[in-house]
Backbone as CSV, one residue per row, in Angstrom:
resi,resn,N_x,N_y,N_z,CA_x,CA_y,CA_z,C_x,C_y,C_z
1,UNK,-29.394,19.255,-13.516,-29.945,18.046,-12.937,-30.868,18.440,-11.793
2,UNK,-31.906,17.612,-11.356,-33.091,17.982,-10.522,-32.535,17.469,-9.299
3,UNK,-33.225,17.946,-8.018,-32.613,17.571,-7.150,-34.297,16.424,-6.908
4,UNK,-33.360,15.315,-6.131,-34.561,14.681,-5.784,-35.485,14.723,-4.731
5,UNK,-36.563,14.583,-4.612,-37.046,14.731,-3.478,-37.985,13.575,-3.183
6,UNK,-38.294,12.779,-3.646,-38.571,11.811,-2.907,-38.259,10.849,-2.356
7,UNK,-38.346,10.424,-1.309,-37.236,9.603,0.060,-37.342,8.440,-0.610
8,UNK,-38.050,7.893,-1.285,-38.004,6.485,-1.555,-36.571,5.838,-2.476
9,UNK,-36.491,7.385,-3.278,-35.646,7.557,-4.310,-34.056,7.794,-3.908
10,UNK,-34.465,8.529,-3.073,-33.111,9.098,-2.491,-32.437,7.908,-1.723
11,UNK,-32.947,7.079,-1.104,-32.787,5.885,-0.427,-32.191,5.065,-1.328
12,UNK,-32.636,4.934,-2.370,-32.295,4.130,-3.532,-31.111,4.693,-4.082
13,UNK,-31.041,5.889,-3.843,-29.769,6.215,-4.363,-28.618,6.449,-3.567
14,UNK,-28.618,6.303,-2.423,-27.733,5.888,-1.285,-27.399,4.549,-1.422
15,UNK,-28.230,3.487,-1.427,-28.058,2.339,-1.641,-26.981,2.204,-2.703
16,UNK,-27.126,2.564,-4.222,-26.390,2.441,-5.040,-25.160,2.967,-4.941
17,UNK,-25.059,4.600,-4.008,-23.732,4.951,-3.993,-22.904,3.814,-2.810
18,UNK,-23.677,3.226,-1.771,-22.793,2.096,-0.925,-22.249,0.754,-1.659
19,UNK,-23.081,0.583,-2.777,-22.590,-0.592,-3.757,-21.358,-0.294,-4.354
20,UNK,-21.581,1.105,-5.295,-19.900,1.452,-5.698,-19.143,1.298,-5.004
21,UNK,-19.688,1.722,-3.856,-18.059,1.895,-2.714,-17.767,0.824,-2.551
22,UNK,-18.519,0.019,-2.127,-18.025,-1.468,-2.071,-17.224,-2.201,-3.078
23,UNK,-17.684,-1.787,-4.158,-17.269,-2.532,-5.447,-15.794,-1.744,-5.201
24,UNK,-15.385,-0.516,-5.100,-15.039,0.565,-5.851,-13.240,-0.243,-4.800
25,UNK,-14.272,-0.186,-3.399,-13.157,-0.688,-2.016,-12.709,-1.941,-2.587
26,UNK,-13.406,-3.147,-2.682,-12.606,-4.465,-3.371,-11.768,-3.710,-4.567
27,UNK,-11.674,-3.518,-5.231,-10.831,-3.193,-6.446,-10.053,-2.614,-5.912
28,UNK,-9.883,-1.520,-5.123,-8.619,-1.403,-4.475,-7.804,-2.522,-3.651
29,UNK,-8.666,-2.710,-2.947,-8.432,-4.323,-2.021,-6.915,-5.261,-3.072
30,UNK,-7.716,-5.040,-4.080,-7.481,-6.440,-5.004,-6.013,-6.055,-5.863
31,UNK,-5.738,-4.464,-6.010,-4.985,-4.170,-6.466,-3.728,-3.843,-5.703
32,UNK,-4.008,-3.870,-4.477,-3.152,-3.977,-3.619,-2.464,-4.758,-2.912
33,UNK,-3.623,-5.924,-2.933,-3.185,-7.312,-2.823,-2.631,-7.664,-3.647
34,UNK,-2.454,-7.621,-5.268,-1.323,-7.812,-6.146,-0.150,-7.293,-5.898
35,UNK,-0.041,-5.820,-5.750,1.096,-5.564,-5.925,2.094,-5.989,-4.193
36,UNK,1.351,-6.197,-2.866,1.829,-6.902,-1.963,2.129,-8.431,-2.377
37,UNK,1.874,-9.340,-3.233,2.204,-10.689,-3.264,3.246,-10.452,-4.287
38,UNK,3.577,-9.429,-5.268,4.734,-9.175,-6.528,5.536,-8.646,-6.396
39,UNK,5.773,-7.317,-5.212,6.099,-6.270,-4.707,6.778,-6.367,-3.146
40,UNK,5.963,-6.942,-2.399,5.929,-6.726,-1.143,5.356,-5.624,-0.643
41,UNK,5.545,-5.943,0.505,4.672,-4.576,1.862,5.171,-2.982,1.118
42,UNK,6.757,-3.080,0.707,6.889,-1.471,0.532,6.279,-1.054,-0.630
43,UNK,6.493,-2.082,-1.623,6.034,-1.776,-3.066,4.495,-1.430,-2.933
44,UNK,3.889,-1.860,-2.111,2.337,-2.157,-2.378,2.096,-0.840,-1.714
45,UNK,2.943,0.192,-0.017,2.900,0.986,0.217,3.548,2.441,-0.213
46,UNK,3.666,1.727,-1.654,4.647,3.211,-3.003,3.427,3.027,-3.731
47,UNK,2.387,2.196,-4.320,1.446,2.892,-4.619,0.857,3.756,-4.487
48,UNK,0.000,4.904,-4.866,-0.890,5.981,-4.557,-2.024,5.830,-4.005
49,UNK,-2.612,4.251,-4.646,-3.667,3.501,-3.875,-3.907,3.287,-2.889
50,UNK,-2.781,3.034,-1.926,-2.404,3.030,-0.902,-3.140,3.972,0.110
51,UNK,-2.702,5.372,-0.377,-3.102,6.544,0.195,-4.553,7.207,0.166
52,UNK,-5.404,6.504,-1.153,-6.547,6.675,-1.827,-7.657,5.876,-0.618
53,UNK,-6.710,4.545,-0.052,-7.299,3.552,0.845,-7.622,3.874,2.040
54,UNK,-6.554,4.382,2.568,-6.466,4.667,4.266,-7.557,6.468,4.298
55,UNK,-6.855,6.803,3.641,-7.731,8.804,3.291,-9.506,7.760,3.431
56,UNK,-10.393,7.090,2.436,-11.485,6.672,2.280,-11.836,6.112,3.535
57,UNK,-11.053,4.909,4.343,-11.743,4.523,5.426,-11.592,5.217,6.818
58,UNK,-10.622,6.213,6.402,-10.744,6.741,7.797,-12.039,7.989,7.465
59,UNK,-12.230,8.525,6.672,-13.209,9.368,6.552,-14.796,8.772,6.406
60,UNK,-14.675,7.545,6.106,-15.720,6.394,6.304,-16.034,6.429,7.567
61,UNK,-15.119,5.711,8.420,-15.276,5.927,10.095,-15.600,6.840,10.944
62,UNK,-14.931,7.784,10.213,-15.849,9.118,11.270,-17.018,9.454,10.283
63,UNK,-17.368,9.441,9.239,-18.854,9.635,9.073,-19.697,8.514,9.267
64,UNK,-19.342,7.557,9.879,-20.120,6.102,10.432,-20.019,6.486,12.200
65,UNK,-19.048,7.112,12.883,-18.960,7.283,14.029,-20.152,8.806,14.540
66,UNK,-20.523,9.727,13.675,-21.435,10.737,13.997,-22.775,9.938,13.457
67,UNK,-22.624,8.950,12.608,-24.326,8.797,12.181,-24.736,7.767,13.668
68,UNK,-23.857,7.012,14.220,-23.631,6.889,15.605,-24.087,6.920,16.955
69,UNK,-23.542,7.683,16.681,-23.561,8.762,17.723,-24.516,9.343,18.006
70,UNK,-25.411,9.738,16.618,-27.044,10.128,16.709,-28.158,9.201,17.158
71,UNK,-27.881,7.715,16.771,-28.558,6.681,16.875,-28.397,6.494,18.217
72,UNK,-27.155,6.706,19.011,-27.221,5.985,20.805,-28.462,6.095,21.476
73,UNK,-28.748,5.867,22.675,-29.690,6.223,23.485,-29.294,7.282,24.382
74,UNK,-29.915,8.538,24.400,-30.019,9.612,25.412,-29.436,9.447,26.726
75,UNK,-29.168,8.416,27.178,-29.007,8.157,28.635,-27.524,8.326,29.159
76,UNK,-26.817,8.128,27.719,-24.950,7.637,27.786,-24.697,9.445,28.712
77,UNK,-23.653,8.797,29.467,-22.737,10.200,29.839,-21.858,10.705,28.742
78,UNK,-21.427,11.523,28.196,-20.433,11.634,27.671,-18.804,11.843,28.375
79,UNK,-19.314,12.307,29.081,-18.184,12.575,30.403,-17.746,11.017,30.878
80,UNK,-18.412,10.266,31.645,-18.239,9.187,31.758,-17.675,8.362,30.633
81,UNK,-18.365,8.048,29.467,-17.921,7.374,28.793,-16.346,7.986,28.150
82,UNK,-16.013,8.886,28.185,-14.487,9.814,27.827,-13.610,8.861,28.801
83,UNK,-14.590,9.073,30.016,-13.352,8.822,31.406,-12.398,7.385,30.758
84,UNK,-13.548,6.515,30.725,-13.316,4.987,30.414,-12.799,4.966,29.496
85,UNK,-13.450,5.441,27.936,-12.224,5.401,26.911,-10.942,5.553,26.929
86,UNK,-10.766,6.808,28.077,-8.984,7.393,28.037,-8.467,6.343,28.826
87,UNK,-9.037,5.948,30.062,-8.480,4.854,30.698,-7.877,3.837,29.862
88,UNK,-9.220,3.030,29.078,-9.060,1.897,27.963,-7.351,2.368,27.112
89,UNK,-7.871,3.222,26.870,-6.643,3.967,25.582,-5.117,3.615,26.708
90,UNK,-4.969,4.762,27.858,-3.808,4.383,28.039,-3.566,3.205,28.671
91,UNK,-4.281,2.173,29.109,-3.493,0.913,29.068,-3.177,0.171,28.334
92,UNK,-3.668,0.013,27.242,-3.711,-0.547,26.001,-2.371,0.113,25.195
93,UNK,-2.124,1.487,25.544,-0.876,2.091,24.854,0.203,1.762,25.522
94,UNK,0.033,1.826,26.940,1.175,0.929,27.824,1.317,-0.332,27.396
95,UNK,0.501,-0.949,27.787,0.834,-2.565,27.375,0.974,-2.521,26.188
96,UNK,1.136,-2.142,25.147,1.560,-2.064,24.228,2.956,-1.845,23.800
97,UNK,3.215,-0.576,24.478,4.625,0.187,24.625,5.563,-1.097,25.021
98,UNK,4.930,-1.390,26.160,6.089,-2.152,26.959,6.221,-3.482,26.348
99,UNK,5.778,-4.278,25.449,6.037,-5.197,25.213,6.857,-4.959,23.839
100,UNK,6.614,-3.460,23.419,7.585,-2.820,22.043,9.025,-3.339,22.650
101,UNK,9.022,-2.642,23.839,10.277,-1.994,24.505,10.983,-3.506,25.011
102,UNK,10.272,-4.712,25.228,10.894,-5.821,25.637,11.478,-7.103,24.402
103,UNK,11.092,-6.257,22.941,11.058,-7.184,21.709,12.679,-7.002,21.085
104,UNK,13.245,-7.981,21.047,14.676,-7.715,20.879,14.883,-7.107,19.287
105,UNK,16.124,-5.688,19.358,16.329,-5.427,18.924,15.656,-3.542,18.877
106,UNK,14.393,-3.172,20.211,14.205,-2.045,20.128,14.622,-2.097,21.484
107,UNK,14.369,-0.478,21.853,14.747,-0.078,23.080,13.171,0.225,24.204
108,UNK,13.586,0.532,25.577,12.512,1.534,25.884,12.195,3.038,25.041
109,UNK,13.014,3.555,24.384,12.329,4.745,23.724,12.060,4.130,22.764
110,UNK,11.920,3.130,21.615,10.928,2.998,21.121,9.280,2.359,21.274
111,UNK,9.354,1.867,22.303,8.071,1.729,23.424,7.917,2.538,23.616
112,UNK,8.055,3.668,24.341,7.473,5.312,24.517,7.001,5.554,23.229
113,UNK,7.954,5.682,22.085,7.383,6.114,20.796,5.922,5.455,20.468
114,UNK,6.173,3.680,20.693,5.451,3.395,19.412,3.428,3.478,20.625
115,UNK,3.580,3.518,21.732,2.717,3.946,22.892,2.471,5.071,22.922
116,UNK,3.214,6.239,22.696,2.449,7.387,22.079,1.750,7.471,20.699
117,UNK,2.649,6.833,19.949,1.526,7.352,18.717,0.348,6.460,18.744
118,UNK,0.262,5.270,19.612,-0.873,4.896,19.851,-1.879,5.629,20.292
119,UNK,-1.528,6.259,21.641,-2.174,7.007,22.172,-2.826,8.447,21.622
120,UNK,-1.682,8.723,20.797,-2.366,10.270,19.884,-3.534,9.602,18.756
121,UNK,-3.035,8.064,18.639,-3.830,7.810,17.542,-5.319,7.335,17.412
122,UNK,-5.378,7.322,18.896,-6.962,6.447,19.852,-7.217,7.736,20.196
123,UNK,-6.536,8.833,20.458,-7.130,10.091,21.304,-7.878,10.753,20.173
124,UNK,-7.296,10.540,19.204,-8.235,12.044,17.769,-10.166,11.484,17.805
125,UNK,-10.106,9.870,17.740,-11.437,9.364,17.908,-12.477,9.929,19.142
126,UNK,-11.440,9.543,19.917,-12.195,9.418,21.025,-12.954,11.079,21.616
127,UNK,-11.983,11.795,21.256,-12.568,13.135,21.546,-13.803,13.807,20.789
128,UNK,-13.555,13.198,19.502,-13.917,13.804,18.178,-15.697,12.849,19.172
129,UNK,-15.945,11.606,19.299,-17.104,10.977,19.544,-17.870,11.863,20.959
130,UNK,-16.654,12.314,21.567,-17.324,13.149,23.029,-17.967,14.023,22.297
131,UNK,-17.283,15.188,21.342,-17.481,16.001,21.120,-19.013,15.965,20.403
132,UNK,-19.291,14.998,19.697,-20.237,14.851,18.720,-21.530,14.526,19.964
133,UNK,-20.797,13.635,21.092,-21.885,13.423,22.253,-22.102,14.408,23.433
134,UNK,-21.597,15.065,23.324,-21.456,16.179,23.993,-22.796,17.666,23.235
135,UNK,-22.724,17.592,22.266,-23.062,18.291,21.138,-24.639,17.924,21.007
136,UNK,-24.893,16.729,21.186,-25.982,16.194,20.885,-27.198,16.411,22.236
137,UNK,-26.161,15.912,23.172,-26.765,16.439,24.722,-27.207,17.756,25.055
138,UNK,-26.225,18.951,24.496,-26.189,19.882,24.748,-27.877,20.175,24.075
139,UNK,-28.246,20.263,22.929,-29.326,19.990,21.808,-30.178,19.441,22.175
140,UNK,-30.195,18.431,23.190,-31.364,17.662,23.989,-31.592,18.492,24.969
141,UNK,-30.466,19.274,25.797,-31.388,19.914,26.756,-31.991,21.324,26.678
142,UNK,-31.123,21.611,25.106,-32.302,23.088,25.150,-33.338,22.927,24.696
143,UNK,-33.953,21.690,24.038,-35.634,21.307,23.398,-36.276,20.820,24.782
């Protein structure tokens, strides 16, 4: 097969591969939404689909978070903007935690728990976006 080279084409064929996905994402959507209304939450999370779902949009997100990241304007700190994110992150994992920890039937250690894995789970982004802005800066100031 030829490789293509003209942008008009190639464009066009980006386009079409975002349609599958779309199409490709509802059909999962849809099959999952069956087996959650026949099944319930666990049944629908014993599918394989399941796993096919979360694997696609999280690898969606970070290749939507570097194309991003390229598009910002030159001006952002990366440093700065880290500061604020981590801030954002751990209050949001606190207040979070603590209202785990006040819901009858858990404890304070499962508020610690469920506030950390928040926090590990906002931290993989957030670094991963420094890093990419960090990266980009670095690249701006040796041209």
């Amino acid at each position: 097969m030829k490789k293509i080279t003209d942008e008009r084409l190639l464009l066009q064929n980006l386009k079409n591969i975002r349609i599958a996905y779309i199409i490709q994402t509802i059909g999962i959507l849809g099959i999952l939404g069956y087996d959650l209304v026949t099944k319930g939450l666990d049944g629908m999370r014993e599918n394989p689909l399941w796993l096919v779902f979360i694997l696609t949009t999280v690898i969606s997100a970070y290749l939507s978070m570097s194309i991003s990241a390229d598009h910002e304007n030159n001006k952002i700190n990366p440093q700065k903007s880290l500061s604020i994110s981590l801030v954002v992150l751990v209050l949001i994992s606190t207040v979070i935690g603590f209202f785990v920890s006040l819901t009858d039937g858990f404890t304070i250690i499962n508020g610690v728990i469920m506030g950390g894995i928040l926090f590990i789970c906002g931290l993989i982004p957030i670094v991963y976006i420094y890093n990419l802005r960090k990266k980009r800066q670095d690249e701006n100031n040796e041209d």
